[in-house]
SERO-4910 file (N, C-alpha, C, O; in steps of 0.05 Angstrom, whole numbers):
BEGIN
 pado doro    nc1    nc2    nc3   cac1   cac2   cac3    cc1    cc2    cc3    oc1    oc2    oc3
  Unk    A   2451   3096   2237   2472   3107   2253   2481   3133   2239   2477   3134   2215
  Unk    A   2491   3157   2251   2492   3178   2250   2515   3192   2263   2513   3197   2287
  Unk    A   2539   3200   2249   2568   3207   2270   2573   3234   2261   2562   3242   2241
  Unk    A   2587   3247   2274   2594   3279   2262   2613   3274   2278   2613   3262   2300
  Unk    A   2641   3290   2262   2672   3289   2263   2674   3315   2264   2682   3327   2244
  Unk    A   2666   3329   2286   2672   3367   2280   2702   3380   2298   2712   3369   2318
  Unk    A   2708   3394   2291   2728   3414   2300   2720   3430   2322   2698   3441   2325
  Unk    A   2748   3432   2343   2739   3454   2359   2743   3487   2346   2746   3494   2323
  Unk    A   2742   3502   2373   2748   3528   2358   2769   3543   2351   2769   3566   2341
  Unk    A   2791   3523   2359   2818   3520   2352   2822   3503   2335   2844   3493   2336
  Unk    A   2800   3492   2311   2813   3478   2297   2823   3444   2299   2831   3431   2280
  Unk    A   2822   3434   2324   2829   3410   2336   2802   3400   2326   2781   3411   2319
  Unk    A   2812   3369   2327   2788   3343   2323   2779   3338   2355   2794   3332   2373
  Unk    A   2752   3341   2356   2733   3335   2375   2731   3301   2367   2733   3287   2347
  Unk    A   2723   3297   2401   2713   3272   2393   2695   3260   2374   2681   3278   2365
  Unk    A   2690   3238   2366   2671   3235   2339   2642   3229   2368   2639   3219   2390
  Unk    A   2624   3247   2344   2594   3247   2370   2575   3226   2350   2577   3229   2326
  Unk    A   2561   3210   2359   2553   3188   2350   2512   3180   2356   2506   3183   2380
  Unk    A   2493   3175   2344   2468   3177   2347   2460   3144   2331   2461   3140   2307
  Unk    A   2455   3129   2347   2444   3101   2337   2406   3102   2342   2393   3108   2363
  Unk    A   2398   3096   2320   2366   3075   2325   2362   3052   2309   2364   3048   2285
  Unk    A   2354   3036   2334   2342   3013   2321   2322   3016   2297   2307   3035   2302
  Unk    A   2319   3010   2285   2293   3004   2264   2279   2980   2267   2256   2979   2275
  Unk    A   2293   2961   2261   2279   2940   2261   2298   2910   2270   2323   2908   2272
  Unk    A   2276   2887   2275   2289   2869   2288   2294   2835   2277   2271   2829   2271
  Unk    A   2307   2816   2272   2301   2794   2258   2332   2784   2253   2351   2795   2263
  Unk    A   2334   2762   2238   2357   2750   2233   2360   2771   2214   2347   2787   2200
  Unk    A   2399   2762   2225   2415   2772   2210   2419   2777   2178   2423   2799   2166
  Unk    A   2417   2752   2168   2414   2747   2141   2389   2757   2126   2390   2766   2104
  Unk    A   2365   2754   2139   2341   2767   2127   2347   2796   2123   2347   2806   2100
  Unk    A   2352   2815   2151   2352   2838   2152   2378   2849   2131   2377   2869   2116
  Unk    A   2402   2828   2135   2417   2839   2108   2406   2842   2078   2412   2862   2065
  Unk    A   2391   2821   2065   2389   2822   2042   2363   2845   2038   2361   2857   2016
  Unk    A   2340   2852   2067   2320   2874   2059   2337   2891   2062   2328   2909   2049
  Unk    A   2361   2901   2073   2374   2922   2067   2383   2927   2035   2375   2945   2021
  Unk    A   2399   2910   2029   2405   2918   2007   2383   2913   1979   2389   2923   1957
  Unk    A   2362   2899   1980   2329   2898   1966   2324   2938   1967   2323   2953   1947
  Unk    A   2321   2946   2000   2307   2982   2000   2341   2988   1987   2339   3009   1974
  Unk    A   2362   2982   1986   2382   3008   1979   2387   3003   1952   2400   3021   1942
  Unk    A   2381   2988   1939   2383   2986   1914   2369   3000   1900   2377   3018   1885
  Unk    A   2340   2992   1904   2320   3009   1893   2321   3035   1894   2312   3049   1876
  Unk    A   2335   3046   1917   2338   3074   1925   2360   3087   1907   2361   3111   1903
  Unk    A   2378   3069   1895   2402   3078   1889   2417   3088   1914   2427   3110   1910
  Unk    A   2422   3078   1937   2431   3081   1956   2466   3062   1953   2463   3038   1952
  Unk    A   2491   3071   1953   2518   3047   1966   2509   3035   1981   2499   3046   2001
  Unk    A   2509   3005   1976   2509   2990   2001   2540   2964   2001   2553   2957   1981
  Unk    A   2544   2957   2022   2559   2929   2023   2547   2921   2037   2533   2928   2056
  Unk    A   2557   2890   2017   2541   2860   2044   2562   2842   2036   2571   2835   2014
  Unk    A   2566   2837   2058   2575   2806   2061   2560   2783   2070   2556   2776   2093
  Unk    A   2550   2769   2047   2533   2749   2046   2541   2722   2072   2524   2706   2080
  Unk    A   2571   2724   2081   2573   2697   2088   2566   2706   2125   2563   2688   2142
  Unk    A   2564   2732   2133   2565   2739   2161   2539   2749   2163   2529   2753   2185
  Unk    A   2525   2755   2137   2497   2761   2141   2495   2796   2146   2474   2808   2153
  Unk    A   2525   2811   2141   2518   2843   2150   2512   2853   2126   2517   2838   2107
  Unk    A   2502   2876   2121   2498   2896   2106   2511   2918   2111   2518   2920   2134
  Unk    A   2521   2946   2091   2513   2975   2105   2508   2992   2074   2518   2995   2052
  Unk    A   2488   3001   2089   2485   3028   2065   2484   3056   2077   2471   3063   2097
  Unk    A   2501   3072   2060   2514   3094   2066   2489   3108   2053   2483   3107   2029
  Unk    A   2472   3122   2075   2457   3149   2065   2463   3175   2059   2449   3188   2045
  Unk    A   2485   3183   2070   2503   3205   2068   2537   3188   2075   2547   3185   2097
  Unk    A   2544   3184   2059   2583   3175   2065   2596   3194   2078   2595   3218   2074
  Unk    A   2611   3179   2098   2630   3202   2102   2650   3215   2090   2663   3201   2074
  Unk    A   2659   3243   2093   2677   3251   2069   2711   3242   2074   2719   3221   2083
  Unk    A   2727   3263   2067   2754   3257   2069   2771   3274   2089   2794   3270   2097
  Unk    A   2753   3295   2095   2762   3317   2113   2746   3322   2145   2721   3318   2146
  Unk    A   2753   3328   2159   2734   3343   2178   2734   3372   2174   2749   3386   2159
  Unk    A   2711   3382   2189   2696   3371   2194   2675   3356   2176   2671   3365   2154
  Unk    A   2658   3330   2188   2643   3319   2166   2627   3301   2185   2626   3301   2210
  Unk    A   2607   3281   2161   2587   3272   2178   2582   3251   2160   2591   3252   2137
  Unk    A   2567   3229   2170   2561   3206   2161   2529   3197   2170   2518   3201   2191
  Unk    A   2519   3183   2145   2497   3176   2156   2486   3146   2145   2477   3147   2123
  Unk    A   2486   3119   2157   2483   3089   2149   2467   3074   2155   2467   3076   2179
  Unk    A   2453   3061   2150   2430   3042   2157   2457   3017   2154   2473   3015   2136
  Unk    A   2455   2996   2184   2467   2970   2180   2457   2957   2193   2446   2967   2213
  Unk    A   2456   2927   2190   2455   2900   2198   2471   2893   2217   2492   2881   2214
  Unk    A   2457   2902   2246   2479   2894   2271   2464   2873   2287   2445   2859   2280
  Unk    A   2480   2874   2313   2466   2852   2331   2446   2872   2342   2451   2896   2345
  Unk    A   2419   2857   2349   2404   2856   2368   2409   2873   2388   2395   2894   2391
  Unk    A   2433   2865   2405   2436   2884   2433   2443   2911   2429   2453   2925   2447
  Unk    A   2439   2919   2405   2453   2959   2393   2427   2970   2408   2408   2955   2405
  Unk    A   2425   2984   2416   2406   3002   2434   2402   3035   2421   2421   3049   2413
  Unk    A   2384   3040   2422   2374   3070   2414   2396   3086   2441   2400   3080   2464
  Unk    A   2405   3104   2426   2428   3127   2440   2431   3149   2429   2417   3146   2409
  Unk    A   2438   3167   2427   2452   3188   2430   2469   3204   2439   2458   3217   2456
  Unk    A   2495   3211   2435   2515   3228   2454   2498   3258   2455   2486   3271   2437
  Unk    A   2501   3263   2482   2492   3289   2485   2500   3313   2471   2524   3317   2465
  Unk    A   2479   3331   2465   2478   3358   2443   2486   3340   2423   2510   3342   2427
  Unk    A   2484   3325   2405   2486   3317   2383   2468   3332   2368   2475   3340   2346
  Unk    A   2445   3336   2375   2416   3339   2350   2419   3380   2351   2408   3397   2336
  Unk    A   2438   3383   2376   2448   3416   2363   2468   3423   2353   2471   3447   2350
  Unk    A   2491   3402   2344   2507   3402   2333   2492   3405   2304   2506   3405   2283
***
């Protein structure tokens, strides 16, 4: 998952624009613990909560200001679908 928090040209907060892909598919709990197995090794942040089976690891964190951007690999349901908000990838 992939969000950018940018400013207009007045300085105002734009809506947050948002880019999801699936990767990969399987129980919950499996796909949490190979998340945090690749983010460890990576030295990547991750959280998991072992008892709900999620993960997330922050590839890029988001900061404290806008404008800014985030970038996470997580452990969701099944039904998350490949998307994109439009002009995102020219943002």
């Amino acid at each position: 998952m992939r969000r950018l928090f940018l400013l207009s040209s007045v300085g105002e907060r734009r809506p947050v624009m948002r880019s999801t892909e699936r990767v990969d598919l399987g129980r919950p709990e499996q796909l949490a613990r190979q998340l945090v197995s690749v983010s460890e090794r990576h030295g990547v942040d991750v959280e998991h909560n072992a008892l709900y089976g999620r993960a997330r690891a922050w590839v890029r964190p988001r900061g404290t200001a806008w404008p800014m951007a985030e970038e996470l690999f997580a452990a969701a349901p099944a039904r998350v679908v490949d998307k994109e908000d439009k002009n995102f990838a020219s943002e």
